[in-house]
C-alpha positions in Angstrom: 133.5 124.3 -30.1 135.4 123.2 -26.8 139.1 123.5 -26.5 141.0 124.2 -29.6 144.7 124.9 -30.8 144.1 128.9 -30.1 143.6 127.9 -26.4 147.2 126.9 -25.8 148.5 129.2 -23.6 151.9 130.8 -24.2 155.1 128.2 -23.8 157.7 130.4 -23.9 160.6 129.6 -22.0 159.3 125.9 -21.8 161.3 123.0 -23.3 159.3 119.6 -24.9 160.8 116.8 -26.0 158.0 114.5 -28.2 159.0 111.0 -29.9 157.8 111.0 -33.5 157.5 114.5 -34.5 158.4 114.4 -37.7 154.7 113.1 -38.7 151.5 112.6 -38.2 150.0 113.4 -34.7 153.3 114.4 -33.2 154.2 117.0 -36.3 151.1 119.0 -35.7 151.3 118.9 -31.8 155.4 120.1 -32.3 154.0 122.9 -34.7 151.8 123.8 -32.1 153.6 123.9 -29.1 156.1 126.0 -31.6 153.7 128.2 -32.3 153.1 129.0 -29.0 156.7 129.8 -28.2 158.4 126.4 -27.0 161.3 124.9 -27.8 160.7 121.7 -28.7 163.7 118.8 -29.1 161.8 116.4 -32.1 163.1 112.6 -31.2 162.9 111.1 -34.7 164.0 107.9 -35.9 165.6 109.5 -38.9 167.2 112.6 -38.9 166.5 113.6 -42.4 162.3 113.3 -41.8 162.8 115.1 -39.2 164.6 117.7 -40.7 162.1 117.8 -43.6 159.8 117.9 -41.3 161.3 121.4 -39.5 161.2 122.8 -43.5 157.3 122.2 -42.9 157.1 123.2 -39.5 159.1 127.0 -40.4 157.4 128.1 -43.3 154.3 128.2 -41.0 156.3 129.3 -38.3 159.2 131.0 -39.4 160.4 131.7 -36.2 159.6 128.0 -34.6 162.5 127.1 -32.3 163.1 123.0 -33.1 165.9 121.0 -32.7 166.1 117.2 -34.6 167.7 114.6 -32.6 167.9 111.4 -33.7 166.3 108.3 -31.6 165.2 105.3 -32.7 162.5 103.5 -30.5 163.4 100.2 -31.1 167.0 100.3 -30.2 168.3 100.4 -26.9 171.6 102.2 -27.2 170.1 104.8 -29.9 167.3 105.6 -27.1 170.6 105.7 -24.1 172.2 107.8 -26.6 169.8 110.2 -26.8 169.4 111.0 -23.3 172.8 111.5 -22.9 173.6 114.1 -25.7 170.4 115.8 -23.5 173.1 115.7 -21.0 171.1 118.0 -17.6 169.4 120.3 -20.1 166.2 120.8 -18.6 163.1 119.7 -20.0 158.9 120.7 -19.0 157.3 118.2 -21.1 158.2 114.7 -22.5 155.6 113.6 -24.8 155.3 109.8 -25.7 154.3 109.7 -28.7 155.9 107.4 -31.5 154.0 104.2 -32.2 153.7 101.7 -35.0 150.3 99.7 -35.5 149.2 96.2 -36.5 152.6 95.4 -38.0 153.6 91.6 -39.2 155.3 90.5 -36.8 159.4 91.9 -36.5 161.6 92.1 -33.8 163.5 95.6 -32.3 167.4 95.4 -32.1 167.0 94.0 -28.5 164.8 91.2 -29.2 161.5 92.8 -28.5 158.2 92.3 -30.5 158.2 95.5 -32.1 154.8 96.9 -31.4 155.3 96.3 -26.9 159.4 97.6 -27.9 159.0 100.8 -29.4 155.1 101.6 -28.4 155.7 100.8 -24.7 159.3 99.6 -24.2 161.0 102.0 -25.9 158.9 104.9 -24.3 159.6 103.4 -20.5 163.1 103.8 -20.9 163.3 107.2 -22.5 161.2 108.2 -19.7 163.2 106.5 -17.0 166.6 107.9 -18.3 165.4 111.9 -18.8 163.5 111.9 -15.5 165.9 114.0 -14.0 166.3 116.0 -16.7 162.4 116.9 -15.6 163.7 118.8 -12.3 161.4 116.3 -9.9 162.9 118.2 -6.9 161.5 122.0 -8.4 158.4 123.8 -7.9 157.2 124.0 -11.7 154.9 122.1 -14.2 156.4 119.3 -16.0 154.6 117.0 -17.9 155.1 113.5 -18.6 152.1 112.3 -21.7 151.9 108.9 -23.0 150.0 108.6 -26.3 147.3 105.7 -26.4 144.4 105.0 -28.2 140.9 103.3 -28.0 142.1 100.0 -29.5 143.6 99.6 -25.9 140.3 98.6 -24.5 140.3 95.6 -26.3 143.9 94.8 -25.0 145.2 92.4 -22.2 148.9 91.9 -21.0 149.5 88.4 -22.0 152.3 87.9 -19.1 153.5 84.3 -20.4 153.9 85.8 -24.4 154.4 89.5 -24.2 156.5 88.8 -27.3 154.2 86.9 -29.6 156.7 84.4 -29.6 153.8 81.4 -29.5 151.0 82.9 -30.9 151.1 86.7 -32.7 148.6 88.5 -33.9 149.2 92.1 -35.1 146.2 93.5 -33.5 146.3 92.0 -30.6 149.8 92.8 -30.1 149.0 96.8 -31.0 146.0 96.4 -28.2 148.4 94.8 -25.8 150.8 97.5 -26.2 148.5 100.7 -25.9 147.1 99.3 -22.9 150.9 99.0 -21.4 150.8 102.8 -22.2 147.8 103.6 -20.2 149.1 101.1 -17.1 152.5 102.7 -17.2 151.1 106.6 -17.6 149.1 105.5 -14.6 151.4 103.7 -12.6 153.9 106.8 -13.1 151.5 108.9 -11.7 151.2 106.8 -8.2 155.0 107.0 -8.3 155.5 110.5 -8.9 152.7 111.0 -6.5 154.6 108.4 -3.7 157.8 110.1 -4.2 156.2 114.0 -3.5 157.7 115.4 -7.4 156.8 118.2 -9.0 155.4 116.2 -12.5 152.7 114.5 -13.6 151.6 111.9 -15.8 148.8 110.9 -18.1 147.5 109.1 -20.9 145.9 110.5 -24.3 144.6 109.1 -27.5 143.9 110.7 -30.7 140.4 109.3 -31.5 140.7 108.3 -35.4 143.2 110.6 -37.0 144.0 110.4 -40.7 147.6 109.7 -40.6 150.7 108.4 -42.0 150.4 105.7 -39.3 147.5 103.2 -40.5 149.6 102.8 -43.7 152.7 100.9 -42.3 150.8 97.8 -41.8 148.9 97.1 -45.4 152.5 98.7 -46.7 154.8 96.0 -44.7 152.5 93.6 -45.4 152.3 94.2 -49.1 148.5 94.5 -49.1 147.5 97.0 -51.8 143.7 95.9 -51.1 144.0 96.9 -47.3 146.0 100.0 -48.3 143.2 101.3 -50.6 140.5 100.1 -47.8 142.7 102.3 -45.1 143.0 105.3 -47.6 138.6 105.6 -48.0 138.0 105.0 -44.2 140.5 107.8 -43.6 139.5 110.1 -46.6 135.7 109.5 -45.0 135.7 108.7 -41.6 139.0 110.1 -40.0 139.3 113.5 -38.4 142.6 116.0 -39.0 145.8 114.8 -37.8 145.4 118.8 -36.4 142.5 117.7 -34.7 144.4 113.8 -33.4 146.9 116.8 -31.5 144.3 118.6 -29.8 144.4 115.5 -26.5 148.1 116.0 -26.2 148.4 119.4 -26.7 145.5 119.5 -23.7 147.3 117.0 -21.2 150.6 118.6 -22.3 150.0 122.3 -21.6 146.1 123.0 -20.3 146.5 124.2 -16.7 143.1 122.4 -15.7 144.6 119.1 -17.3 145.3 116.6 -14.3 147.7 113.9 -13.8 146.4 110.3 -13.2 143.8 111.5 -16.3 143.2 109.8 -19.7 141.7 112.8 -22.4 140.5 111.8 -26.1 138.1 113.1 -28.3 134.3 114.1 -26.7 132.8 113.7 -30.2 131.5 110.8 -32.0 132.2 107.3 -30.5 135.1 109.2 -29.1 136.9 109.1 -32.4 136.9 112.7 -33.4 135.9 116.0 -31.5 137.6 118.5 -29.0 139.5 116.9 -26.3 137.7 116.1 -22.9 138.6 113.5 -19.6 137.4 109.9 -19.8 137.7 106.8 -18.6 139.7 103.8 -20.1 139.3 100.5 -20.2 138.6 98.4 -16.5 142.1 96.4 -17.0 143.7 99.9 -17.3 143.4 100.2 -13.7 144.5 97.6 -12.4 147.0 98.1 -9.9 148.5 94.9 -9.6 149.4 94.4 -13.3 150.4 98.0 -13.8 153.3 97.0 -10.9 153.8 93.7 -12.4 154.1 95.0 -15.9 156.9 97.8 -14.8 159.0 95.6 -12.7 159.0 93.5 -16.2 159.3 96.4 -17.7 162.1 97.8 -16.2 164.2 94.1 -16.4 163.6 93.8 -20.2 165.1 97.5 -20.3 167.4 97.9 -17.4 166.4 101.3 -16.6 165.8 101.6 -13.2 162.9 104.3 -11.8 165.7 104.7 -8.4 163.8 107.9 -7.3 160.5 106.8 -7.9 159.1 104.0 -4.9 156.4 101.4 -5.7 153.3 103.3 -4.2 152.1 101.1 -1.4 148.4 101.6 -1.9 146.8 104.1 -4.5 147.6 107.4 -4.5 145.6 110.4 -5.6 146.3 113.7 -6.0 
C-alpha cells in the first residue's frame, strides 16, 4: 500500500501554515495535519471559504485546532499583511500550496501574469517574509513545501516574457510557473543549506487529483464543452483529492522525507499512487537559472532573503 494518511506521525505542538486550504488538495492535507494534532493557520483568499471550509474540516474533526486568515496570493500588500498579523508566532511548516491553472490571461494587483504571481510570486514572498517566523537559528524540524506538478516538465523560464506580455499561452504560462516552484524549492534548499539553518525545503506534486482546480480555466473562459471534458477525465481518470495530499503530507511531516527532494505519486504515469522520491524535469536543476530567476524574483517582489547567502557552488545535505 506504501505510505498513507494513518502514517502521519503525531503533530501535536507543531504549527503549519498552508496557502489554499480551504479546497482541494490543501483542505484534505489541513484536515490531516488536524487530525493528527496540529495547529494549522489556513491562508485563504477569502475568509468566508475558508471558514466554510473549518465547518467541514470539525465535523470530522471536532476537536481540529484551525485558524482562517485571510491572504490573497495575488496581492502584494494582502500577502505583507498577513505575515505581519503572524507577528513572531512561531511556525514548523509553511506549505505552498495555492495555485491557479491554465487561466486566460489576467493580471495580479501588482502587474503580474497571474499564473507566475500567485503560483510562484506570491509564494516567494510569503516565504521570504515568515522565514523567521520558522526559528532558522533553533535545533527543530521545520519545513518549507512548495506544491508543483508534472506539467512543469514541459515548462521553461521564458526570461525576456515572464509576463506573457508578447505572446501568452495559458499552458505554457501554468508550466512556466510550476517549474519556478521546483527551481525556487531547490534553490531554497542550497540557501538554507549555505546559511547552516535548521529547515528544509522541497518540492511535491499531487499527480492528477480530482479537484476544484481544473475547473477555473473552462469556467473563466466560459467553455461549457471543456468544462464537461474536465468533469469525465476527473470522474474517470483522477485519483482523490485525499490521495493528491498524501506528497505534501509526506515532505511536510515523514521524518525520512529529505530536503533538496521532489515526492509525487509512485503509481501510474506518476499521476496517482502513494507518495515516493523522484526526479523532475533536467531544467529543474539548473543552477544558474534557479539564481537568475530569484534575484528576478526577489526585485519583482522586494522581499529580500537577507539571512539566506547565494550558495557559491551546490550544496548537499
Amino acid at each position: 500500500m506504501g505510505w498513507t494518511a494513518a502514517d502521519v506521525p503525531d503533530q501535536q505542538g507543531r504549527t503549519v501554515v498552508i496557502t489554499g486550504a480551504n479546497s482541494g488538495i490543501g483542505l484534505e492535507a489541513t484536515r490531516e495535519l488536524a487530525r493528527n494534532g496540529a495547529t494549522v493557520i489556513m491562508a485563504c483568499r477569502s475568509a468566508a471559504r475558508g471558514a466554510e471550509a473549518v465547518s467541514d474540516i470539525r465535523s470530522d474533526v471536532p476537536d481540529a485546532d484551525l485558524r482562517v486568515e485571510e491572504c490573497d496570493l495575488a496581492d502584494l500588500e494582502s500577502i505583507r499583511s498577513f505575515a505581519d498579523r503572524l507577528d513572531d508566532e512561531d511556525l514548523d511548516a509553511l506549505i505552498n500550496n495555492a495555485g491557479v491553472m491554465a487561466i486566460p490571461r489576467s493580471e495580479t494587483e501588482d502587474g503580474f501574469e497571474t499564473q507566475f504571481g500567485v503560483n510562484h510570486l506570491g509564494h516567494f514572498a510569503l516565504t521570504g517574509l515568515l522565514l523567521e517566523n520558522l526559528r532558522l537559528d533553533e535545533a527543530g524540524d521545520s519545513r518549507i513545501v512548495t506544491v508543483s506538478s508534472g506539467v512543469h516538465e514541459s515548462g521553461a523560464i521564458d526570461f525576456d516574457d515572464l509576463q506573457g506580455e508578447d505572446s501568452y499561452d495559458k499552458w505554457d504560462a501554468y508550466a512556466q510557473s510550476k517549474l519556478a516552484n521546483v527551481l525556487f524549492a531547490y534553490e531554497l534548499e542550497r540557501r538554507l543549506l549555505t546559511a547552516d539553518a535548521n529547515a528544509m525545503s522541497n518540492a511535491v506534486h499531487p499527480g492528477y487529483a480530482n479537484t476544484r482546480l481544473q475547473f477555473r480555466g473552462p469556467e473563466q473562459s466560459g467553455s461549457r464543452i471543456r468544462k464537461a471534458g474536465m468533469w469525465l477525465v476527473n470522474t474517470v481518470v483522477a485519483q482523490s483529492a485525499e490521495m493528491g495530499a498524501l506528497p505534501t503530507l509526506y515532505a511536510a511531516t515523514a521524518p525520512e522525507a529529505e530536503g533538496g527532494a521532489y515526492y509525487g505519486p509512485g503509481g501510474f504515469e506518476n499521476m496517482r499512487g502513494a507518495p515516493e522520491r523522484q526526479a523532475s524535469s533536467d531544467r529543474s536543476y539548473d543552477e544558474e537559472t534557479a539564481r537568475r530567476l530569484w534575484d528576478v524574483s526577489s526585485e519583482l517582489t522586494g522581499v529580500t532573503y537577507d539571512r539566506l547567502p547565494e550558495p557559491a557552488q551546490s550544496a548537499e545535505r
